[in-house]
C-alpha positions in Angstrom: 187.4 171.8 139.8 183.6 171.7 139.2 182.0 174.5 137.2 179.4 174.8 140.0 181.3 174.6 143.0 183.3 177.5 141.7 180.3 180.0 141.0 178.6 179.0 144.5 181.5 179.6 146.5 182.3 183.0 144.3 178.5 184.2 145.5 179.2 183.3 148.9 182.4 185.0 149.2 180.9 188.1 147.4 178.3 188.3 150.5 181.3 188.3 152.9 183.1 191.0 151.2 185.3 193.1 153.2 185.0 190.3 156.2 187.9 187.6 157.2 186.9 184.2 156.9 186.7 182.1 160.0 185.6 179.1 161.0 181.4 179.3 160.8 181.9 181.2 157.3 183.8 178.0 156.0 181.7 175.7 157.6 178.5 177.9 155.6 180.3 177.6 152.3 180.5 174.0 152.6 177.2 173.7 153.8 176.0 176.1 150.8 177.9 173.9 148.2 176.2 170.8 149.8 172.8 171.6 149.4 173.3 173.2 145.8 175.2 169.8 144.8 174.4 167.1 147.2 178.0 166.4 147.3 181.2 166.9 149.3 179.0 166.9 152.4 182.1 166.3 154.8 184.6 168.3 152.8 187.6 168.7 154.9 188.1 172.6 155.4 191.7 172.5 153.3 189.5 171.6 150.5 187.0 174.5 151.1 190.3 176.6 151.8 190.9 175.5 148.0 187.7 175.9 146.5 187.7 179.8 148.1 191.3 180.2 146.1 190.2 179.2 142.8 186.8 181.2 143.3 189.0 184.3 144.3 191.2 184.0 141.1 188.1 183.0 138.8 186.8 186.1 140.2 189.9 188.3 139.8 189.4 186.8 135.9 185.9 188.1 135.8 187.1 191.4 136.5 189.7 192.2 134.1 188.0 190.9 131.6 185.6 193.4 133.0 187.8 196.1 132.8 189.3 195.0 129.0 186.0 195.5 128.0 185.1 198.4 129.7 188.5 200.0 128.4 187.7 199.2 125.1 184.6 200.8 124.8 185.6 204.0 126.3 188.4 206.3 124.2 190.2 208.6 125.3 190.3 212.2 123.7 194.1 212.1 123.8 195.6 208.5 123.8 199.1 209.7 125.4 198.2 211.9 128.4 195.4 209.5 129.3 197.3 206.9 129.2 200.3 208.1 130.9 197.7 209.5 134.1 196.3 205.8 133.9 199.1 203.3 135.0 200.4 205.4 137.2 198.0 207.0 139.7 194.7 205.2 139.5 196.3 201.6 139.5 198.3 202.3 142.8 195.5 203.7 144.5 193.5 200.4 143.2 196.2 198.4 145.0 195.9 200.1 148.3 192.3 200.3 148.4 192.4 196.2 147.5 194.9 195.1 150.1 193.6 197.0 153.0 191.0 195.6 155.6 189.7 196.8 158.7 189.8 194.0 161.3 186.6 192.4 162.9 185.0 194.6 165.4 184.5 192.1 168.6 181.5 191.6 169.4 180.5 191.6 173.2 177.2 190.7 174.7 175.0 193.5 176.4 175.7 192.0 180.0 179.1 191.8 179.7 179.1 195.5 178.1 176.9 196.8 181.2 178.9 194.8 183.6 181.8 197.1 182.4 180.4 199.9 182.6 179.2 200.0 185.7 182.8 198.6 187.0 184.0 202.1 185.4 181.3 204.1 186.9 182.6 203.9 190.5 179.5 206.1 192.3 177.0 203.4 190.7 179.4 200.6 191.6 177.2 197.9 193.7 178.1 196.5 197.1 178.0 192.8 195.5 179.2 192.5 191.6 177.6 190.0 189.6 180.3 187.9 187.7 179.1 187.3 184.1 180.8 184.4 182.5 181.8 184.9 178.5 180.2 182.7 175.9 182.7 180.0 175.4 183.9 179.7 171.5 182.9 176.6 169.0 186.0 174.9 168.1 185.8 172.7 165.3 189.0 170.6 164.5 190.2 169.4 161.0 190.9 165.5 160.0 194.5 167.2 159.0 195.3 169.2 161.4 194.6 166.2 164.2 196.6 163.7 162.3 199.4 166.0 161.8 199.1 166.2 165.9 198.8 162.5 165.8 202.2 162.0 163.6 203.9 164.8 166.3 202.5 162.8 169.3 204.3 159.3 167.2 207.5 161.5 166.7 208.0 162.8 170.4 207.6 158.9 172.0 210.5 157.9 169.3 212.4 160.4 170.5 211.6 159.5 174.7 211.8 155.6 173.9 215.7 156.6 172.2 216.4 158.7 175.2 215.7 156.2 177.7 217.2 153.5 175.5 220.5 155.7 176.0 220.1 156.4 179.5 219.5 152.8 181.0 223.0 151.9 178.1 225.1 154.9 180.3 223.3 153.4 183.6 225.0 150.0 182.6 228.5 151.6 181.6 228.2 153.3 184.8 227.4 150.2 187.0 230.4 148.2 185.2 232.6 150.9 185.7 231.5 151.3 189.4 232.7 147.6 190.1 236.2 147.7 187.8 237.3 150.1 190.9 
């Protein structure tokens, strides 16, 4: 994978820190690597998917060798105890405070949120409500993910043209069978 592409997509992803990746932050880190490169202007988002993974781990890289250095550089007074206290309590403590994420807040418009609270405010409570209608989400579909639909689609009318194939052979047996008695 391209030198580049790897170190744009690393500084994206540092800007997100902490935040999940959806659909507009993909759709920016393509964007990003298109105007840096001028290529992969139509990536499909399993490649971005793939060019996050090996930022994350060329990251991950960056950081031990980080740490190797900064460990070599400091020295402990007594080798044994320090080292003993290291691996065990600051390296679990790393792994919890790495794995854990606070989901998204949701984010609500300022109608909607006054609309609410007027609903729970029962004395202020209007003789007509206003209905406010939600803003409607993006939804951007993958070239993979609709041709796996499109090979599912294929699969279920095999399946229906088989059934009917069997049902109009029992109709037959049936009919045959009707007039033998």
């Amino acid at each position: 994978m391209d030198e580049k592409v790897i170190k744009i997509v690393s500084s994206k992803l540092r800007r997100y820190e902490g935040q999940p990746i959806n659909q507009e932050k993909l759709e920016s880190v393509r964007q990003a690597v298109y105007s840096a490169t001028r290529t992969n202007k139509s990536a499909s988002f399993t490649n971005v998917k793939k060019w996050i993974k090996a930022a994350r781990s060329h990251m991950k890289k960056q950081e031990k060798a980080e740490k190797a250095a900064a460990k070599k550089h400091a020295k402990p007074s007594h080798p044994k105890k320090a080292q003993k206290v290291g691996k065990h309590s600051h390296a679990h403590e790393e792994k919890l405070e790495h794995h854990y994420r606070e989901p998204p807040i949701p984010t609500v418009s300022r109608r909607v949120e006054d609309s609410v609270n007027l609903i729970k405010d029962e004395s202020l409570v209007p003789a007509v409500l206003e209905e406010v209608q939600l803003a409607k989400p993006t939804i951007v579909f993958d070239k993979v993910y609709l041709q796996s639909i499109k090979f599912e689609i294929a699969g279920i009318r095999q399946a229906m043209e088989r059934v009917s194939r069997q049902l109009d052979k029992l109709e037959k047996e049936l009919t045959e069978h009707g007039k033998e008695d």
